[in-house]
C-alpha angles and dihedrals in degrees: 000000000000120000117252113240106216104208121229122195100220093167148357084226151006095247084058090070110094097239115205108208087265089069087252133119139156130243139178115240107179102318099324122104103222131175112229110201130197103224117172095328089318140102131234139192130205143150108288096222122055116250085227107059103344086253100175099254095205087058089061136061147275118221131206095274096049100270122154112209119202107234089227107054097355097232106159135212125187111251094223092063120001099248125154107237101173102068105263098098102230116146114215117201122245128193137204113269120191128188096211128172101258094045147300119304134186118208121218125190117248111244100170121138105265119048116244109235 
Protein backbone atom coordinates (compact mmCIF):
# COMPACT_ATOMS: atom_id res chain seq x y z
CA UNK A 1 0.00 0.00 0.00
CA UNK A 2 1.30 3.04 -1.18
CA UNK A 3 1.40 6.29 1.28
CA UNK A 4 -1.10 9.14 0.52
CA UNK A 5 0.89 12.99 -0.38
CA UNK A 6 -1.16 15.48 1.04
CA UNK A 7 -0.45 18.98 -1.40
CA UNK A 8 0.26 22.05 0.04
CA UNK A 9 0.08 25.60 -2.11
CA UNK A 10 3.60 27.66 -0.51
CA UNK A 11 3.52 30.26 -3.16
CA UNK A 12 1.74 31.70 -6.61
CA UNK A 13 5.02 32.08 -7.69
CA UNK A 14 8.52 31.64 -7.21
CA UNK A 15 9.31 35.51 -6.86
CA UNK A 16 6.67 35.31 -3.82
CA UNK A 17 9.56 33.00 -1.48
CA UNK A 18 11.31 34.99 0.44
CA UNK A 19 15.15 33.95 -1.13
CA UNK A 20 17.82 34.50 1.08
CA UNK A 21 21.47 35.26 -1.35
CA UNK A 22 22.32 31.10 -0.96
CA UNK A 23 19.42 30.35 -3.11
CA UNK A 24 17.67 29.02 0.12
CA UNK A 25 14.62 30.03 1.93
CA UNK A 26 12.07 28.57 4.30
CA UNK A 27 8.45 28.06 3.85
CA UNK A 28 5.38 26.55 5.83
CA UNK A 29 3.71 23.73 4.13
CA UNK A 30 0.66 22.50 6.59
CA UNK A 31 2.15 22.60 9.61
CA UNK A 32 5.38 21.56 8.67
CA UNK A 33 8.72 24.38 8.35
CA UNK A 34 10.56 23.21 5.08
CA UNK A 35 13.52 24.74 3.21
CA UNK A 36 12.86 25.05 -0.37
CA UNK A 37 16.56 25.32 -2.58
CA UNK A 38 17.23 26.61 -6.34
CA UNK A 39 19.58 24.09 -7.69
CA UNK A 40 20.42 24.31 -11.46
CA UNK A 41 16.42 25.87 -12.65
CA UNK A 42 14.78 23.40 -10.27
CA UNK A 43 13.26 23.32 -7.00
CA UNK A 44 14.00 21.19 -4.02
CA UNK A 45 12.51 20.36 -0.75
CA UNK A 46 14.08 19.20 2.26
CA UNK A 47 13.78 19.27 6.29
CA UNK A 48 14.67 22.74 7.47
CA UNK A 49 16.98 21.49 10.73
CA UNK A 50 19.68 19.26 10.38
CA UNK A 51 19.14 15.65 11.90
CA UNK A 52 22.54 16.12 13.43
CA UNK A 53 22.37 19.02 15.47
CA UNK A 54 19.19 20.72 14.24
CA UNK A 55 21.62 23.40 12.55
CA UNK A 56 18.92 25.60 10.58
CA UNK A 57 19.71 24.21 6.68
CA UNK A 58 18.40 27.43 4.87
CA UNK A 59 20.92 29.30 6.84
CA UNK A 60 23.90 27.09 5.01
CA UNK A 61 24.99 26.64 1.79
CA UNK A 62 24.59 24.80 -1.46
CA UNK A 63 28.02 23.61 -3.51
CA UNK A 64 28.58 22.96 -7.14
CA UNK A 65 27.22 18.80 -6.97
CA UNK A 66 24.01 19.53 -5.09
CA UNK A 67 25.07 19.24 -2.09
CA UNK A 68 23.29 21.16 0.96
CA UNK A 69 26.05 22.01 4.12
CA UNK A 70 24.68 22.63 7.65
CA UNK A 71 26.07 26.04 8.85
CA UNK A 72 27.09 24.30 12.42
CA UNK A 73 29.25 21.29 11.64
CA UNK A 74 28.93 21.45 7.61
CA UNK A 75 27.87 17.88 7.08
CA UNK A 76 26.16 17.79 3.62
CA UNK A 77 23.46 15.87 2.16
CA UNK A 78 22.43 15.99 -1.47
CA UNK A 79 18.90 17.87 -1.87
CA UNK A 80 17.47 15.27 -4.48
CA UNK A 81 17.66 12.38 -1.90
CA UNK A 82 18.95 13.11 1.77
CA UNK A 83 21.92 11.34 1.65
CA UNK A 84 25.07 12.13 3.86
CA UNK A 85 27.66 12.69 1.74
CA UNK A 86 30.15 13.74 3.98
CA UNK A 87 30.85 10.31 6.10
CA UNK A 88 28.77 10.67 9.26
CA UNK A 89 25.81 8.64 8.13
CA UNK A 90 22.91 10.97 8.97
CA UNK A 91 19.84 10.82 6.51
CA UNK A 92 18.16 14.17 5.97
CA UNK A 93 14.24 14.13 4.56
CA UNK A 94 13.46 15.34 1.58
CA UNK A 95 9.81 16.18 0.14
CA UNK A 96 8.23 16.47 -3.20
CA UNK A 97 8.37 19.82 -4.56
CA UNK A 98 5.90 20.89 -8.26
CA UNK A 99 5.99 24.01 -10.26
CA UNK A 100 2.41 23.93 -11.30
CA UNK A 101 0.55 26.52 -13.05
CA UNK A 102 -1.24 27.87 -10.45
CA UNK A 103 1.67 27.99 -8.15
CA UNK A 104 4.58 25.88 -6.22
CA UNK A 105 3.55 22.91 -3.85
CA UNK A 106 5.30 20.79 -1.67
CA UNK A 107 3.85 17.30 -1.04
CA UNK A 108 3.99 15.76 2.24
CA UNK A 109 3.11 11.98 3.05
CA UNK A 110 -0.21 11.31 5.30
CA UNK A 111 0.72 9.68 8.61
CA UNK A 112 -1.91 9.87 10.06
CA UNK A 113 -3.34 6.74 12.32
CA UNK A 114 -5.59 4.90 10.04
CA UNK A 115 -4.53 4.11 6.97
CA UNK A 116 -6.50 5.79 4.02
CA UNK A 117 -7.93 2.71 1.39
Amino acid sequence: MSAKINWYKIAESEAELRWQENGMCLVQAGDKTVTIARYQDKLYAFAHKCPHASGIMADGFINALGQVACPIHRYRFDIRNGRNTSGEGYYMKTYLVERRVDGIYIGLENKGFWPSF
